[in-house]
PDB file of N, CA, C and O in Angstrom:
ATOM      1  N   UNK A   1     -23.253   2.122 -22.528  1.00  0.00           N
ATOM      2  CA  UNK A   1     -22.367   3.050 -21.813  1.00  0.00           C
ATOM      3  C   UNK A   1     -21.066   2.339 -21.431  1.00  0.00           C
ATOM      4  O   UNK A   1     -20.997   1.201 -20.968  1.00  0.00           O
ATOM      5  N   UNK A   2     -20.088   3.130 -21.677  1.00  0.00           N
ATOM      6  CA  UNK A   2     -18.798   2.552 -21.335  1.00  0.00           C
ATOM      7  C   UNK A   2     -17.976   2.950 -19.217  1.00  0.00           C
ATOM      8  O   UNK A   2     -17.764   3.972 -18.564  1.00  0.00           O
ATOM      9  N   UNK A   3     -17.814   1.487 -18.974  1.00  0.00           N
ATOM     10  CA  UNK A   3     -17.635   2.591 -17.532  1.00  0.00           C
ATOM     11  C   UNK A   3     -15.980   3.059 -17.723  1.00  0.00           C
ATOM     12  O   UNK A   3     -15.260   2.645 -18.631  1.00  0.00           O
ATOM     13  N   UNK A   4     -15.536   4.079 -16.581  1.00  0.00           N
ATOM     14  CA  UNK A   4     -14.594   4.525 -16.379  1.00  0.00           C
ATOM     15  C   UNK A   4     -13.830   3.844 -15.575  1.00  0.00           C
ATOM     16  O   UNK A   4     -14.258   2.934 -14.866  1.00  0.00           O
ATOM     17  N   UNK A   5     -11.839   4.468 -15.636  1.00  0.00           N
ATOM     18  CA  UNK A   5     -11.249   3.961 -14.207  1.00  0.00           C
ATOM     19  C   UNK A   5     -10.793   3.114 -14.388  1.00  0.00           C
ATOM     20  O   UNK A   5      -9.809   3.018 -13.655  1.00  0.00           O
ATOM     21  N   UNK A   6     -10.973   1.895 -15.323  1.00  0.00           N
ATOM     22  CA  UNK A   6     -10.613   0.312 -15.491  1.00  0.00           C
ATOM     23  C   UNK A   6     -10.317   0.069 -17.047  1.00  0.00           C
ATOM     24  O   UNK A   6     -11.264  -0.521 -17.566  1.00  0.00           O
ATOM     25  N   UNK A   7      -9.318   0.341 -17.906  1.00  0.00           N
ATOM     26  CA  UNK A   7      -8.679   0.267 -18.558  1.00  0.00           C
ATOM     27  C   UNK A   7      -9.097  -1.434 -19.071  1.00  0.00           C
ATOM     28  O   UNK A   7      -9.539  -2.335 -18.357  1.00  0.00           O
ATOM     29  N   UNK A   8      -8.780  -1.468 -20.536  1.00  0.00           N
ATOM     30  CA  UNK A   8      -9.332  -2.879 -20.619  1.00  0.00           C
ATOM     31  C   UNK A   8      -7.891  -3.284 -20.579  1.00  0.00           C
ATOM     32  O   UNK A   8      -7.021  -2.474 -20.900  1.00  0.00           O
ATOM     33  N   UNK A   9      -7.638  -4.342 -20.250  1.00  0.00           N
ATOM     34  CA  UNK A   9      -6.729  -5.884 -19.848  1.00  0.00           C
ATOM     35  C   UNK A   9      -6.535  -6.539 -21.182  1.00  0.00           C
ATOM     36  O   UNK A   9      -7.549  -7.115 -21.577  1.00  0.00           O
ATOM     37  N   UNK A  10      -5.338  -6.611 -22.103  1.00  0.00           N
ATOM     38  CA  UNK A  10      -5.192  -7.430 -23.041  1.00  0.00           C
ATOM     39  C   UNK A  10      -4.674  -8.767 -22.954  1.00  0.00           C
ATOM     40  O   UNK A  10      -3.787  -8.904 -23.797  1.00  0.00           O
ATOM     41  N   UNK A  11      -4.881  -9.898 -22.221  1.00  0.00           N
ATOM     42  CA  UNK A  11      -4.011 -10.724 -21.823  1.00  0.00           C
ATOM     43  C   UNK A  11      -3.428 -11.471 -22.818  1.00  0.00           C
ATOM     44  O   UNK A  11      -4.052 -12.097 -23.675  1.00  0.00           O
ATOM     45  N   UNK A  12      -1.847 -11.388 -22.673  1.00  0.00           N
ATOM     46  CA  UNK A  12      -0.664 -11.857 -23.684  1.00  0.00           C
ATOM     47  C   UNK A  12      -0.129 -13.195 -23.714  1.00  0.00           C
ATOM     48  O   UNK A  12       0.241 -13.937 -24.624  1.00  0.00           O
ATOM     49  N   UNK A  13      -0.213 -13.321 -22.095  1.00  0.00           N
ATOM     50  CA  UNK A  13       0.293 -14.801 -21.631  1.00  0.00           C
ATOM     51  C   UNK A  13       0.090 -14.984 -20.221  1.00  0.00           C
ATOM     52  O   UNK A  13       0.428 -14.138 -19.393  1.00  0.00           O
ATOM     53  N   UNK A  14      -0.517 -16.198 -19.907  1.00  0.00           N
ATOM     54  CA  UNK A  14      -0.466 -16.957 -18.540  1.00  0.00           C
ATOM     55  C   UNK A  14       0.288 -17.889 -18.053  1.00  0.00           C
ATOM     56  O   UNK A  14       0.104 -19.021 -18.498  1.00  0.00           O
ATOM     57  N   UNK A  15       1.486 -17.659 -16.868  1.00  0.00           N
ATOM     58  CA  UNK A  15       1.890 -18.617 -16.735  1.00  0.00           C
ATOM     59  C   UNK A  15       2.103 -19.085 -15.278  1.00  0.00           C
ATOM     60  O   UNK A  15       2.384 -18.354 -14.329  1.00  0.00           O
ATOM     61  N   UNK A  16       1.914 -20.493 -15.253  1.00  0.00           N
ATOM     62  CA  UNK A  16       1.585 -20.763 -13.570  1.00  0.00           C
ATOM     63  C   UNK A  16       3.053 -20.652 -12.817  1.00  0.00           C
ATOM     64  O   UNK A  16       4.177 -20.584 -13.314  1.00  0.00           O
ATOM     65  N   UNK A  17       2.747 -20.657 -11.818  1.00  0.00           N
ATOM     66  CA  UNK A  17       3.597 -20.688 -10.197  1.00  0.00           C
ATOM     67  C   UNK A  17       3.333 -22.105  -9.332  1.00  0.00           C
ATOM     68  O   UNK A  17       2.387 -22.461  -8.629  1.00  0.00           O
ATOM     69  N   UNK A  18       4.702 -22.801  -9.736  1.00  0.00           N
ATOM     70  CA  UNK A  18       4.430 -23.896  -8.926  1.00  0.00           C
ATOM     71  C   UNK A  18       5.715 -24.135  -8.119  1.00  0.00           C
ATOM     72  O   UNK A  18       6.937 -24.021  -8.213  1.00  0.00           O
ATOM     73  N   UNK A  19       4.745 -24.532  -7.267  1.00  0.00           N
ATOM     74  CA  UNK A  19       6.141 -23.939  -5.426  1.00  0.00           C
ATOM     75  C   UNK A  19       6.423 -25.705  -5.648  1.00  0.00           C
ATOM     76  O   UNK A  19       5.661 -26.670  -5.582  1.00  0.00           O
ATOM     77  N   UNK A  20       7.921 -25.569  -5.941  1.00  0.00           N
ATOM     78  CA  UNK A  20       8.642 -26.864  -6.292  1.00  0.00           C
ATOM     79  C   UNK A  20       9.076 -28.027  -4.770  1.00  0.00           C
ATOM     80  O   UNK A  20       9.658 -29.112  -4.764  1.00  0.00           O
ATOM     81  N   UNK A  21       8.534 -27.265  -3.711  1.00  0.00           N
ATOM     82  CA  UNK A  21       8.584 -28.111  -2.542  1.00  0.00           C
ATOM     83  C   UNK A  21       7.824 -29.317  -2.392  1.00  0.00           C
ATOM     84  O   UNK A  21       8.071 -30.410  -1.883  1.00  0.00           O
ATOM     85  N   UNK A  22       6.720 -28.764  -3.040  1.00  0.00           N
ATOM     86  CA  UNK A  22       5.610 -30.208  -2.449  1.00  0.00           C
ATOM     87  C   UNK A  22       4.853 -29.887  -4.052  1.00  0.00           C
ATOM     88  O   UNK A  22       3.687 -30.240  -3.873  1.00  0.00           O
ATOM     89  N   UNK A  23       4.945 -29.522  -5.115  1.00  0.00           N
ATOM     90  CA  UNK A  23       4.789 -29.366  -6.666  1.00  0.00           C
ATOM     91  C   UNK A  23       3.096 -28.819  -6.780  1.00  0.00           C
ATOM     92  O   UNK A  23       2.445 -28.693  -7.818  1.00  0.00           O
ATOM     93  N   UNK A  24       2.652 -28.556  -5.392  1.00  0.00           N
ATOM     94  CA  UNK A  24       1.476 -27.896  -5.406  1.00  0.00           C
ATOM     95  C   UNK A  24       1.440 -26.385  -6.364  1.00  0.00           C
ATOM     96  O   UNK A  24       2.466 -25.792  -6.698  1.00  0.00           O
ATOM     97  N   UNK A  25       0.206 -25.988  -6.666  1.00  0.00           N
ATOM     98  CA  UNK A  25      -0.169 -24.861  -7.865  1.00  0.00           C
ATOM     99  C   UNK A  25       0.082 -23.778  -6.786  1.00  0.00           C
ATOM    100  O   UNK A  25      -0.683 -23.729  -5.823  1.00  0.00           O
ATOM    101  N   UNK A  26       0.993 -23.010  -6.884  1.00  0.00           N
ATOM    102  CA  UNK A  26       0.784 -21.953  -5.774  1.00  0.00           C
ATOM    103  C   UNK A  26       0.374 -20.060  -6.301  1.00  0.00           C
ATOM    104  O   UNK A  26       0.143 -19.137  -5.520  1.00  0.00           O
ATOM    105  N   UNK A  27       0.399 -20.011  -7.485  1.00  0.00           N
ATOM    106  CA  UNK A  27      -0.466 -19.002  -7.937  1.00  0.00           C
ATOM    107  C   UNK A  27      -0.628 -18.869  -9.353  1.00  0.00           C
ATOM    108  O   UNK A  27      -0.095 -19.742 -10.038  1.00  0.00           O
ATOM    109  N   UNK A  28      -1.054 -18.248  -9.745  1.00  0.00           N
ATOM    110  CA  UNK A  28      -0.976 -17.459 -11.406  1.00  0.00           C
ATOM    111  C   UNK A  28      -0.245 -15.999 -11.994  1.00  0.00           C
ATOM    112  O   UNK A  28      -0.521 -14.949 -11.414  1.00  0.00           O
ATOM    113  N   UNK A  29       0.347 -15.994 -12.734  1.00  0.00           N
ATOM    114  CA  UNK A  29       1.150 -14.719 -12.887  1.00  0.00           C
ATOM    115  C   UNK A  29       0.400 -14.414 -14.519  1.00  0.00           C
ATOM    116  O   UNK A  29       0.205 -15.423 -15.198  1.00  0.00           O
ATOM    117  N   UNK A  30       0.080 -13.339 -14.993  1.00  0.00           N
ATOM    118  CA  UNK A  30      -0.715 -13.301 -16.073  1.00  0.00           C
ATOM    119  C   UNK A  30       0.080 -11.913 -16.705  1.00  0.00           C
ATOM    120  O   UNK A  30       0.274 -10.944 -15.971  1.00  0.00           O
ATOM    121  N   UNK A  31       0.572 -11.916 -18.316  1.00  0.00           N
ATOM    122  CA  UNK A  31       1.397 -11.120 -18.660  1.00  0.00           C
ATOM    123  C   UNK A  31       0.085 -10.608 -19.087  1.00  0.00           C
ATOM    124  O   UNK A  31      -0.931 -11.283 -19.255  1.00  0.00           O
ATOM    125  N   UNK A  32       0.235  -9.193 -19.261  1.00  0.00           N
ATOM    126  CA  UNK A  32      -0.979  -8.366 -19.934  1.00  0.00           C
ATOM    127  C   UNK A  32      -0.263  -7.072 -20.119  1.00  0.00           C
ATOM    128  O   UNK A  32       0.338  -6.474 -19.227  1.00  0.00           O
ATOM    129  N   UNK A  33      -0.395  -6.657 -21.485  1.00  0.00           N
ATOM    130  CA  UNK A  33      -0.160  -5.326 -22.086  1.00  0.00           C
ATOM    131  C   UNK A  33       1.271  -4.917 -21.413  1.00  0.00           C
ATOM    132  O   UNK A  33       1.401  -3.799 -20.913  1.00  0.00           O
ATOM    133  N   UNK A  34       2.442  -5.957 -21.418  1.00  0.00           N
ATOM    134  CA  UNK A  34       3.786  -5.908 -20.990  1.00  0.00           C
ATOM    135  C   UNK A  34       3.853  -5.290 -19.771  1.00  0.00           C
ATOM    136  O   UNK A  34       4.796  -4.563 -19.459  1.00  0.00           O
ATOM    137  N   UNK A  35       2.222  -5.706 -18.528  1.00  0.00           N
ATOM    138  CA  UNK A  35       3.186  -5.826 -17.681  1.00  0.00           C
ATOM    139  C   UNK A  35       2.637  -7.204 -16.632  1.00  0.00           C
ATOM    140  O   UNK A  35       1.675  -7.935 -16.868  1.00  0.00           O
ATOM    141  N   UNK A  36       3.464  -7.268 -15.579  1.00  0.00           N
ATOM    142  CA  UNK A  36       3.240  -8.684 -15.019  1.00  0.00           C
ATOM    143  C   UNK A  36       2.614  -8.313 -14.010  1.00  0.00           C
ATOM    144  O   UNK A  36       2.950  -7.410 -13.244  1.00  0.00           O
ATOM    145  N   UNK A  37       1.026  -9.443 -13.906  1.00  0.00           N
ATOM    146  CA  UNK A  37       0.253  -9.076 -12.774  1.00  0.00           C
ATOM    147  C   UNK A  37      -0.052 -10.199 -11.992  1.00  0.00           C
ATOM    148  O   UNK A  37      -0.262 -11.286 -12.530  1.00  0.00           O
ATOM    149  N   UNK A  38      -0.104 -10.029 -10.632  1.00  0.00           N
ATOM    150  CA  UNK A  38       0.552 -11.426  -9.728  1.00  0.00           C
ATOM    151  C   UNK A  38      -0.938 -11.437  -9.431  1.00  0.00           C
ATOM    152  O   UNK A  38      -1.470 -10.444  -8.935  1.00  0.00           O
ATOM    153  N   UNK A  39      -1.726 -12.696  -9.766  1.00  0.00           N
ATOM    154  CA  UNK A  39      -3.035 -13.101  -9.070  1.00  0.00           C
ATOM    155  C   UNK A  39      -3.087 -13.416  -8.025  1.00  0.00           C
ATOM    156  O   UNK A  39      -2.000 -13.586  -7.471  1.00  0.00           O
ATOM    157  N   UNK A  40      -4.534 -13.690  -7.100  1.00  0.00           N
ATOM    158  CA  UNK A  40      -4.451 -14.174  -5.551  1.00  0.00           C
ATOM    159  C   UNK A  40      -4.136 -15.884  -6.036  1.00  0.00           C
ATOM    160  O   UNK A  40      -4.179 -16.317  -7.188  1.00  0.00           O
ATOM    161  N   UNK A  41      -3.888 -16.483  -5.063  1.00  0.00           N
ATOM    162  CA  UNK A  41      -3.394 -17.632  -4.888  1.00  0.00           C
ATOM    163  C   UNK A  41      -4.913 -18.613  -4.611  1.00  0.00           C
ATOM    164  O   UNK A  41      -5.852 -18.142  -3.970  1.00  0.00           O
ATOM    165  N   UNK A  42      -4.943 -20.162  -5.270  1.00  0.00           N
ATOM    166  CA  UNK A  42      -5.832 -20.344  -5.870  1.00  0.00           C
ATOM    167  C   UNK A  42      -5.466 -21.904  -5.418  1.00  0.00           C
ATOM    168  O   UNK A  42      -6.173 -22.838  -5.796  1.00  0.00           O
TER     169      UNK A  42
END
């Protein structure tokens, strides 16, 4: 069975977020099906 509501996710490209103050990883931004989706912070 297929579920509903949640569209499948093609992911195109990942690219990180790094907060250039102290060069710590400060999130993930993930291109998928042209558009940009901001992950929680990690």
């Amino acid at each position: 069975s297929t579920r509903r509501g949640r569209p499948r996710i093609e992911i195109m490209h990942v690219a990180m977020i790094i907060n250039l103050d102290d060069g710590k990883l400060f999130g993930k931004v993930v291109y998928a099906n042209g558009c940009k989706l901001k992950l929680d912070n990690f």
